[in-house]
N, C-alpha and C positions, 0 to 999 in steps of 0.2 A: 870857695871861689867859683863862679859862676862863669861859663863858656860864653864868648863872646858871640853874638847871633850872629846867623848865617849871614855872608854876605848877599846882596839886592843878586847877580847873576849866578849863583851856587841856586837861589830859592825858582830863578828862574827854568834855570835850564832843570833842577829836580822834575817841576813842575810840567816842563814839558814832555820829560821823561814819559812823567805818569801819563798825559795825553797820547802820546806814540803807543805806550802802552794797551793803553785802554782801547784805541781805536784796531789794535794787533786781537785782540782779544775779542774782540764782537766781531772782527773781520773771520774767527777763527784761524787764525795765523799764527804760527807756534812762534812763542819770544826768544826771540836770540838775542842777547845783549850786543853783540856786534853789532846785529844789524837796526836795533835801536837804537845804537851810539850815531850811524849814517843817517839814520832818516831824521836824527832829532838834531842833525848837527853840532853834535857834540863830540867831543874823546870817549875812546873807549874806557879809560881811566875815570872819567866824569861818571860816566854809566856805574861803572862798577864800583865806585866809590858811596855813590847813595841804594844801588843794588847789586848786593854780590852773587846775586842767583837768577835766574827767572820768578821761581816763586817770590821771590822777594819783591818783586814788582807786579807781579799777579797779586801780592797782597795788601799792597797799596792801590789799588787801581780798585781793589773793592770795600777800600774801606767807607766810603759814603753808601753802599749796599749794607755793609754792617751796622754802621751807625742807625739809618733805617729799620732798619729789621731793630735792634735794640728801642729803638722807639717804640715799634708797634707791641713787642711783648713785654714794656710796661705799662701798656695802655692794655694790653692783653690781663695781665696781673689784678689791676684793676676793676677788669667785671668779676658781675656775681655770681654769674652762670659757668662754674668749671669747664662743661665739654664744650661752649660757644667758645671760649675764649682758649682753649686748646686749639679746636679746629679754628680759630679765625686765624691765630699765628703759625699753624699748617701748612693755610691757602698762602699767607703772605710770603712763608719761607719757600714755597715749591714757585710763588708766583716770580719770586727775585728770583730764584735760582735761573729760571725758564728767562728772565731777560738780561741778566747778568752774568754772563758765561764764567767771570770772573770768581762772583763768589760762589757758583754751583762748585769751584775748585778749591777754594779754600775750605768752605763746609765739609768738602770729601776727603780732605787732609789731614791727618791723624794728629800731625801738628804746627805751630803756627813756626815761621823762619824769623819774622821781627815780633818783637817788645810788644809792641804797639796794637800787631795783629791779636797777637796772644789776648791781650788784654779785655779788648774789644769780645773774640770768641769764647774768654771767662764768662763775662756782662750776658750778653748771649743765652749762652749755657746753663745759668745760672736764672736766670727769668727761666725757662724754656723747662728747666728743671722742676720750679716751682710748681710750674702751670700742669707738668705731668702728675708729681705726690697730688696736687687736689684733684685732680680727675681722677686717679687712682684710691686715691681716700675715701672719695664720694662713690665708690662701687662700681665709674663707669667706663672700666676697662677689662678686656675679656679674660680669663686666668689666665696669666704665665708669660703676658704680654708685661717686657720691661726696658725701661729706658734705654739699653743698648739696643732695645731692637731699632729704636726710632731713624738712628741719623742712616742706615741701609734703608730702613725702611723710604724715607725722605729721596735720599738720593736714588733710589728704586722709580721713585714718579716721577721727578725729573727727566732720569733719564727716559724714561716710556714716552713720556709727553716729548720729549724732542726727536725721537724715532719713529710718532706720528708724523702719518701725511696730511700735513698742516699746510695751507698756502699762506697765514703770514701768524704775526704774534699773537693775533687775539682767538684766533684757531689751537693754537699750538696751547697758548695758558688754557684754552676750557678742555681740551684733552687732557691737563695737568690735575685742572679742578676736577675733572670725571674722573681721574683715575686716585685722585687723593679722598673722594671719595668713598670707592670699592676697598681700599686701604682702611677708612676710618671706621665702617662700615663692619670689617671684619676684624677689627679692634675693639669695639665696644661690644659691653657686655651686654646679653642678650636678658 
């Protein structure tokens, strides 16, 4: 037996949730379901009923960042050039990270709070995986460097590039790019 879909104002006000959200999160505003219950005009109950945590609304709020990023690293998979196609899903993942505050937190999250997220961060992981065995395969990675190091490593430039003195976003992503560079730099085999 199959669950009857959501009602027209349950899909709404979810929806708006995630907007309250999203705009809490780029504003750097820590989410407090209370106080997203007020501003989205909704019950605190409504809130909590489609997010039982913050995270859980932090994880929703990035999942069109995810979905993204999943896109580029099976466009990434695709090429022929292992290290191009390593570094280009690099720049892309440090490039979201730097304008989605959202998923710079889920990527640093050891693990997902919804189904949904999880899933997406398998997909993910799973390209992201591939694309490192063939750059490692093909010789061009320096010894001893191994897939754990990468996601500190990632979150490593991120956070640098947003502790640069940047005056807007496209400053702040080429400090991301330079420094995801010195990274790759001293990752690849000599």
């Amino acid at each position: 037996m199959t669950a009857p879909p959501p009602r027209k104002d349950a899909v709404r006000n979810r929806q708006r949730i995630i907007e309250i959200g999203r705009t809490m999160v780029a504003d750097g505003t820590p989410i407090q379901l209370n106080e997203v219950a007020r501003v989205a005009g909704v019950g605190v109950a409504t809130v909590y009923r489609h997010f039982p945590t913050p995270q859980a609304l932090i994880e929703a709020v990035s999942v069109d960042g995810l979905e993204t990023l999943i896109q580029a690293g099976e466009r990434a998979v695709q090429q022929d050039d292992p290290w191009t196609a390593f570094r280009d899903l690099l720049v892309r993942v440090v490039d979201a990270q730097l304008l989605d505050a959202a998923l710079s937190s889920v990527l640093s999250t050891p693990m997902a709070t919804l189904p949904g997220t999880a899933h997406l961060l398998d997909q993910l992981s799973s390209l992201f995986n591939k694309l490192f065995v063939r750059v490692r395969d093909a010789g061009l990675l320096a010894p001893g460097v191994t897939l754990a190091d990468m996601t500190p490593l990632m979150c490593g430039v991120a956070f640098s590039a947003r502790m640069h003195a940047a005056t807007d976003a496209q400053e702040q992503a080429a400090a991301g790019r330079h420094y995801l560079d010195i990274v790759l730099n001293g990752i690849r085999a000599r």
